[in-house]
Structure formats: C-alpha cells, structure tokens
LOVEXLUM-33721 format. One record per residue: x, y, z of N, C-alpha, C in turn; residue number from 1. Coordinates in Angstrom, 3 decimals. Example, Ala and Ser with C-alpha at 12.3 -4.5 7.8 and 13.67 -1.06 7.14 Angstrom:
2
[drenti [13.190, -5.690, 7.800], [12.300, -4.500, 7.800], [13.200, -3.300, 7.800], 1]
[drenti [12.850, -2.250, 7.080], [13.670, -1.060, 7.140], [12.900, 0.030, 7.870], 2]
This chain:
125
[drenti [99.275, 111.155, 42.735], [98.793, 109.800, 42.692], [99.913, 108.853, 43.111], 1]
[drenti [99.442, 107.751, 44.079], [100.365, 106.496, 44.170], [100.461, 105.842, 43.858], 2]
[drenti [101.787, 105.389, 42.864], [101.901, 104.005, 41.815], [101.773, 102.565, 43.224], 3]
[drenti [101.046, 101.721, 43.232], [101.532, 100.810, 44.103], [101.750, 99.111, 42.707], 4]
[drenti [102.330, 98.323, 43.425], [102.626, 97.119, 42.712], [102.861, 96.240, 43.969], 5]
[drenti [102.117, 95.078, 43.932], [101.973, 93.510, 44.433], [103.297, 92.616, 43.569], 6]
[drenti [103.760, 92.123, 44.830], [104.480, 90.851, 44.360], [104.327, 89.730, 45.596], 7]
[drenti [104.577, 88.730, 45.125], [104.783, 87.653, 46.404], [103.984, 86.370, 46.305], 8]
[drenti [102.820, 86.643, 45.410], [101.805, 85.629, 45.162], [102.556, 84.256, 44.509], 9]
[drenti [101.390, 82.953, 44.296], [101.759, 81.942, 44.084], [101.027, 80.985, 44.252], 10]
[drenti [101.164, 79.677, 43.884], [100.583, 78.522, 44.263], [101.149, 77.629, 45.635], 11]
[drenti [100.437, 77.752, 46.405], [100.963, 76.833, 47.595], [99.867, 75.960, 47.915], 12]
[drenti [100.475, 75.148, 48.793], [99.267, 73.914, 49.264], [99.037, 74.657, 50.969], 13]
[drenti [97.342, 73.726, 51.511], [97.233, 73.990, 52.270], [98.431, 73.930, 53.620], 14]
[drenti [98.370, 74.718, 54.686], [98.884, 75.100, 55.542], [100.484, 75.536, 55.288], 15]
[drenti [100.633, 75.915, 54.267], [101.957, 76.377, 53.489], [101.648, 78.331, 53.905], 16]
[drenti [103.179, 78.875, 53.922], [103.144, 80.304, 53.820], [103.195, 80.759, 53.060], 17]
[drenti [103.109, 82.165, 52.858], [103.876, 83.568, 51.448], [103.586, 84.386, 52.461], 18]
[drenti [104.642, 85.964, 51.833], [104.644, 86.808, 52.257], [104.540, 87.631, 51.169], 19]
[drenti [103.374, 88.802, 51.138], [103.034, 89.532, 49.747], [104.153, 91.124, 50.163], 20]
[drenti [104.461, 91.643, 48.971], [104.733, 92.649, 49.473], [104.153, 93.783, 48.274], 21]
[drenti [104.541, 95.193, 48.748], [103.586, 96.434, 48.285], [104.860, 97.549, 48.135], 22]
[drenti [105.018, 97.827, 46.983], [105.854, 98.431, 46.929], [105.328, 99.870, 46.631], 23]
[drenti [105.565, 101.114, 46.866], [104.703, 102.321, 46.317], [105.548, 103.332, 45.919], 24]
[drenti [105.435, 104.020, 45.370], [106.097, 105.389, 44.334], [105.191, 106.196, 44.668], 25]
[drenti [105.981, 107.509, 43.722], [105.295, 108.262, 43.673], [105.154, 109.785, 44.739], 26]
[drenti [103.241, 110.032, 44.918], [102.837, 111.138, 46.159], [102.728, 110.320, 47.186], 27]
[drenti [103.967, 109.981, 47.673], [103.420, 108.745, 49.095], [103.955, 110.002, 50.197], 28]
[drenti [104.254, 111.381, 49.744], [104.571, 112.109, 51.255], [103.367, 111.861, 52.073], 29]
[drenti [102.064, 112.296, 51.850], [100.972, 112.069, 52.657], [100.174, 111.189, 52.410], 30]
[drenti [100.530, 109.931, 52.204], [99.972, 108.996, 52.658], [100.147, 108.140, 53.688], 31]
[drenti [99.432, 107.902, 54.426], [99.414, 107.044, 55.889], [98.733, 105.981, 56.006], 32]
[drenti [97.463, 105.688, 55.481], [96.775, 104.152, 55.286], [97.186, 103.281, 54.501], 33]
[drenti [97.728, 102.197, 54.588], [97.813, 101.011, 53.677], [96.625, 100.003, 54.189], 34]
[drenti [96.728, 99.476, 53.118], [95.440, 98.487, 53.365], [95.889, 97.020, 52.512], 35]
[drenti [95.587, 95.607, 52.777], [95.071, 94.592, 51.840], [94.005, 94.293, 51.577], 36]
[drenti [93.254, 94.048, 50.598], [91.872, 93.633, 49.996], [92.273, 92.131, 49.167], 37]
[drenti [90.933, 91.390, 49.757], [90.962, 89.634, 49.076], [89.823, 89.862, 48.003], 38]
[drenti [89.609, 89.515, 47.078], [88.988, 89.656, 46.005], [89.151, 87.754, 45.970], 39]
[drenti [88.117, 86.874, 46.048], [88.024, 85.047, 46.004], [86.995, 85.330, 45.002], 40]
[drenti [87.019, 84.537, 43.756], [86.411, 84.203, 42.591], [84.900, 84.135, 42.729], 41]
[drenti [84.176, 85.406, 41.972], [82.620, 85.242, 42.266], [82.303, 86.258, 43.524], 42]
[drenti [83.458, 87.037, 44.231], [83.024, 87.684, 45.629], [83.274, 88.981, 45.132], 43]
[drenti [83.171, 89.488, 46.247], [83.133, 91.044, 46.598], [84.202, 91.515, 47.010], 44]
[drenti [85.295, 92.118, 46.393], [86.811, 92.850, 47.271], [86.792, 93.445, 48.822], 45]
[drenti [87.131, 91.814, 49.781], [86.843, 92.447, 51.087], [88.338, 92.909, 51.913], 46]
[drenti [88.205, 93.630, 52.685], [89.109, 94.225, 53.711], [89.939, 93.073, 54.507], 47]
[drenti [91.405, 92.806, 54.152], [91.993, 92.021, 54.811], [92.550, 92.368, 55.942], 48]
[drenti [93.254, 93.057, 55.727], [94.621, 94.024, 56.475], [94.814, 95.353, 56.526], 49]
[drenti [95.056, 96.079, 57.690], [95.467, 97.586, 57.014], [96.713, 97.922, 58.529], 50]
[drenti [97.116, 98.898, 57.979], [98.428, 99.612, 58.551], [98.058, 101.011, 58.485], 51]
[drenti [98.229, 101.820, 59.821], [98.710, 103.374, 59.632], [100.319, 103.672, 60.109], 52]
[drenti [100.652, 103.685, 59.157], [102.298, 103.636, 59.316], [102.593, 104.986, 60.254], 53]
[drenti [101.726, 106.224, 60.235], [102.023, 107.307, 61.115], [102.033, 106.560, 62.454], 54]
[drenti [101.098, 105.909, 63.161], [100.951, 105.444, 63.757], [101.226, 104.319, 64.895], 55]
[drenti [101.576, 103.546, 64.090], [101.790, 101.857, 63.875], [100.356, 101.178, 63.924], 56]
[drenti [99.566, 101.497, 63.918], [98.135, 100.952, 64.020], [97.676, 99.936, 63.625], 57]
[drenti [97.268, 98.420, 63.934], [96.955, 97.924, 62.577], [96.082, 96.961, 62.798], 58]
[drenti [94.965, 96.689, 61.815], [93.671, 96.024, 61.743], [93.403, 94.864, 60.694], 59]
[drenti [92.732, 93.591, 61.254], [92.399, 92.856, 60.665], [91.143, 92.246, 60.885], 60]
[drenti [90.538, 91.411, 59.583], [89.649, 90.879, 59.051], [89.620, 89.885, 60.059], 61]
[drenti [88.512, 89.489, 61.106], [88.467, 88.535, 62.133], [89.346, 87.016, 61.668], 62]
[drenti [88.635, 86.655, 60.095], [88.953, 85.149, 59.880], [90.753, 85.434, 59.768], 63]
[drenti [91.276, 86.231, 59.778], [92.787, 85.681, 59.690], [93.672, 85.863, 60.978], 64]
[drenti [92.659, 86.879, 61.586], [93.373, 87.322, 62.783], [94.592, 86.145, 63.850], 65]
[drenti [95.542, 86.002, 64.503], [96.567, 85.100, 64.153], [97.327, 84.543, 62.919], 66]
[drenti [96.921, 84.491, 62.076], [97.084, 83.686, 60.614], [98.134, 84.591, 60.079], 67]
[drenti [97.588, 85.959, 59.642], [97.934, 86.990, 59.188], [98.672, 88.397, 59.568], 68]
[drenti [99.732, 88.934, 59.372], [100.425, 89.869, 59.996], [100.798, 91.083, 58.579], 69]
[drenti [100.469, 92.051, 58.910], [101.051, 93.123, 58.200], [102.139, 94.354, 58.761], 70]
[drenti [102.672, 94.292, 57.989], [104.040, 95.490, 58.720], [104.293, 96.025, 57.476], 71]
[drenti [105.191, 97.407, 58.014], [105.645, 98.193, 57.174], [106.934, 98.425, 57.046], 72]
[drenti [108.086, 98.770, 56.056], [109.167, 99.196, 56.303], [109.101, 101.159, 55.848], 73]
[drenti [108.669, 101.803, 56.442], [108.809, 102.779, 55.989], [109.338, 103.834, 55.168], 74]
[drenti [110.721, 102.986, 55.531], [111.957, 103.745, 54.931], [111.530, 103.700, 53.154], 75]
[drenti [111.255, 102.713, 52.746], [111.500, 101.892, 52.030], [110.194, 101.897, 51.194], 76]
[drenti [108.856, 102.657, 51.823], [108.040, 102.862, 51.220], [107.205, 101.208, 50.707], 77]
[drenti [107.295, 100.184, 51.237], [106.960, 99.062, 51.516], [106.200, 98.793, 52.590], 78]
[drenti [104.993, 97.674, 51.906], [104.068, 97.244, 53.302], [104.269, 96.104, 52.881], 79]
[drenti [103.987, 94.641, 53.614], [103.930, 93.343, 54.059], [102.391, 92.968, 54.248], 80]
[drenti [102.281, 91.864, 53.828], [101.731, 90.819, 54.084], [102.071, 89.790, 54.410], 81]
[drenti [102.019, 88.730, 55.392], [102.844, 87.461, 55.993], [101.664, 86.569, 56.630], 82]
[drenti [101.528, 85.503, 55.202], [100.442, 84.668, 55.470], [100.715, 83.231, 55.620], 83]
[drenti [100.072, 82.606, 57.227], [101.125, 81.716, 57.530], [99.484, 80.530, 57.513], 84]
[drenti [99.455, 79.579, 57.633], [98.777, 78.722, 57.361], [97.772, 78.879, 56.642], 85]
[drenti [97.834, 78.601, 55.106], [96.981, 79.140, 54.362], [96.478, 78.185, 54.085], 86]
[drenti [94.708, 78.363, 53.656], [93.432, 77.520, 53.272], [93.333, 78.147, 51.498], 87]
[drenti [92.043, 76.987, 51.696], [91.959, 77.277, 49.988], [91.105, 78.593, 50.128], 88]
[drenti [90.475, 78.646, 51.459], [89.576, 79.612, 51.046], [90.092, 81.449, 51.165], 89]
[drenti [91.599, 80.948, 51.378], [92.417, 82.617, 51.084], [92.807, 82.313, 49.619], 90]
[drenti [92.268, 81.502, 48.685], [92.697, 81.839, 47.221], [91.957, 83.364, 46.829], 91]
[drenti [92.673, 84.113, 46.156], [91.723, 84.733, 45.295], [93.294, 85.874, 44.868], 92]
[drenti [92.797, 87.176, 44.185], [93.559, 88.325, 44.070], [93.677, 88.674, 45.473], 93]
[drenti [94.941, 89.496, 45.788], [95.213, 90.179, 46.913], [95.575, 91.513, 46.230], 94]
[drenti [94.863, 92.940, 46.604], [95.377, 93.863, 46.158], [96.110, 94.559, 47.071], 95]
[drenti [96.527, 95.493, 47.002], [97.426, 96.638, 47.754], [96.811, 98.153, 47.498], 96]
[drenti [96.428, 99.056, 48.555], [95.564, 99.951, 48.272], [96.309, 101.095, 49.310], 97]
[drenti [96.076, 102.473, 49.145], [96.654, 103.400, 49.684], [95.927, 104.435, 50.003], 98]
[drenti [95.511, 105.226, 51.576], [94.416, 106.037, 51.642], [95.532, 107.496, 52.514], 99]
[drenti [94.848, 108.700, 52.486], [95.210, 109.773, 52.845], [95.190, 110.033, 54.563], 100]
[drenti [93.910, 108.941, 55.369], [93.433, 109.328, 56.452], [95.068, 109.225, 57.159], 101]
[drenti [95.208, 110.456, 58.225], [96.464, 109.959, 59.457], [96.586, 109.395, 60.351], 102]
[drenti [95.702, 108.909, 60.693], [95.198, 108.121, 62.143], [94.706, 106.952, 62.115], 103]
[drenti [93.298, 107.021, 61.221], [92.676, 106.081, 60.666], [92.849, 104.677, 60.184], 104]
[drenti [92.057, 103.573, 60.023], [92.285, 102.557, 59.359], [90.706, 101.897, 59.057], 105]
[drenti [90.469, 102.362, 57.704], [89.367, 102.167, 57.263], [89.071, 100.706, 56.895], 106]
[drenti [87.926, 99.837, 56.478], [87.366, 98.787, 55.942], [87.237, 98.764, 55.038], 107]
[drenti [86.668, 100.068, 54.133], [85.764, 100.127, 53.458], [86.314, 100.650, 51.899], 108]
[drenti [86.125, 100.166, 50.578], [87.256, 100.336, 49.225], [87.003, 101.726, 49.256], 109]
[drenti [86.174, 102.291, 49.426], [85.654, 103.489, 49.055], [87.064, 104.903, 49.902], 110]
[drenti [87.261, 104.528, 50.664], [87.990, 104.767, 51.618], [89.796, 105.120, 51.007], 111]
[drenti [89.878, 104.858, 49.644], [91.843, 104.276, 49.608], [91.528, 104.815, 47.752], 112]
[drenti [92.582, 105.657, 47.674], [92.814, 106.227, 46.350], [93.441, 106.136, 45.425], 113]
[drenti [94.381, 105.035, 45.936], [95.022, 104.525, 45.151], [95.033, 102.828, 45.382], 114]
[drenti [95.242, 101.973, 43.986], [95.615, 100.694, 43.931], [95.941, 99.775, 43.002], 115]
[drenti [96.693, 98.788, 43.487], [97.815, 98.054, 42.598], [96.716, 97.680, 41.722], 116]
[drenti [97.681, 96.761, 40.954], [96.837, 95.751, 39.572], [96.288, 94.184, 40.291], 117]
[drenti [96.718, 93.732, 41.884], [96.703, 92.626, 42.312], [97.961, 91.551, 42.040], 118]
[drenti [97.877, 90.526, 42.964], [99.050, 89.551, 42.630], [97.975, 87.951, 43.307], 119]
[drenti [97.891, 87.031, 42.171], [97.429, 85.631, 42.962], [97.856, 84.913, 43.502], 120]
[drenti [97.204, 84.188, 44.545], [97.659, 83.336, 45.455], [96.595, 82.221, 45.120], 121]
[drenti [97.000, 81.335, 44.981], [96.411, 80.168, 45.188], [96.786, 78.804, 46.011], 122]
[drenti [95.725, 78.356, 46.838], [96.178, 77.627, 47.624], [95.017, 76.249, 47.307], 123]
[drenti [96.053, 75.047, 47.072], [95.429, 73.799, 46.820], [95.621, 73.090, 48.012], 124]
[drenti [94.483, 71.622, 48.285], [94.312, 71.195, 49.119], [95.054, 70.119, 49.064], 125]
C-alpha cells in the first residue's frame, strides 16, 4: 500500500497561485499513475490532473488546461500541482491518488488505490 500526504493548500484570493505537493511512501516500486482529484462542496470527486511518471505523460481536466501544470520529481517520490490563476470555483479538497497502470492515465476514482486525506484550497473573490 501507498502512504500518500497533500500539502500546499490555503486561502488565496482570486487570480492568486499555490503549488500543492504529494508526497508518497511506502510500495511506490510499481506505481506509475499519479493523479489530482477536486472534490468543491456539494460535488462529486472529479479528475483534475494526472502524471505517468514511467512515461512523462500527462492529462488534464479541460477547465484548467493552461491554468494548471503537474510534474513529478521522481527521485524524490513527489508529484506537483502548480495552480496559477485561481477562481473561486477551484475551491474545494484537492486529493492526491496513486494507480498501478504503466502507461496509462486514467479519469476515473475507481481507477487509483491508493489516497491521501486531502489538503484545502480556498479561493475568495
């Protein structure tokens, strides 16, 4: 199993940055998918970001596409989030999630076997 943990969250105002990061332990020999999930108050935990670090592969959620950048440091067992003009409507939990596929970069929660506790971001207008 992969311990993961979120840090980076916060209160910022609109068009302000953060950068989340994902730290992981653990069985991370074979793991290759990272992923971010937005969880906004009242919604459904959707697919932000993902990384195949085997790879370099990496996929995003249309509404952030420019906005939003994810990278990895491998070494280091760390993924990124780097969120640059932020709205209110990226408030919510951001989790950090970890899947087995090698190639792959799934959407879908069902998909990732491991995941953090979340870290908040909130963004006022």
């Amino acid at each position: 199993q992969v311990q993961l943990v979120e840090s980076g969250g916060g209160l910022v105002q609109a068009g302000d940055s953060l950068t989340l990061s994902c730290s992981a332990s653990g069985r991370t020999f074979n793991t290759y998918m990272m992923g971010w999930f937005h969880q906004a108050p009242g919604k459904e935990r959707e697919f932000v970001a993902g990384i195949n670090w085997s790879t370099g592969r990496t996929a995003y959620l249309d509404s952030v596409k420019g906005r939003f950048t994810i990278s990895s440091d491998n070494a280091k067992n760390t993924v990124y989030l780097q969120m640059n003009n932020l709205n209110t409507e990226d408030t919510g939990v951001y989790y950090c999630a970890a899947g087995l596929q090698p190639f792959a970069i799934s959407r879908t929660r069902e998909s990732y076997d491991s995941w953090g506790r979340g870290t908040q971001v909130t963004v006022s207008s």
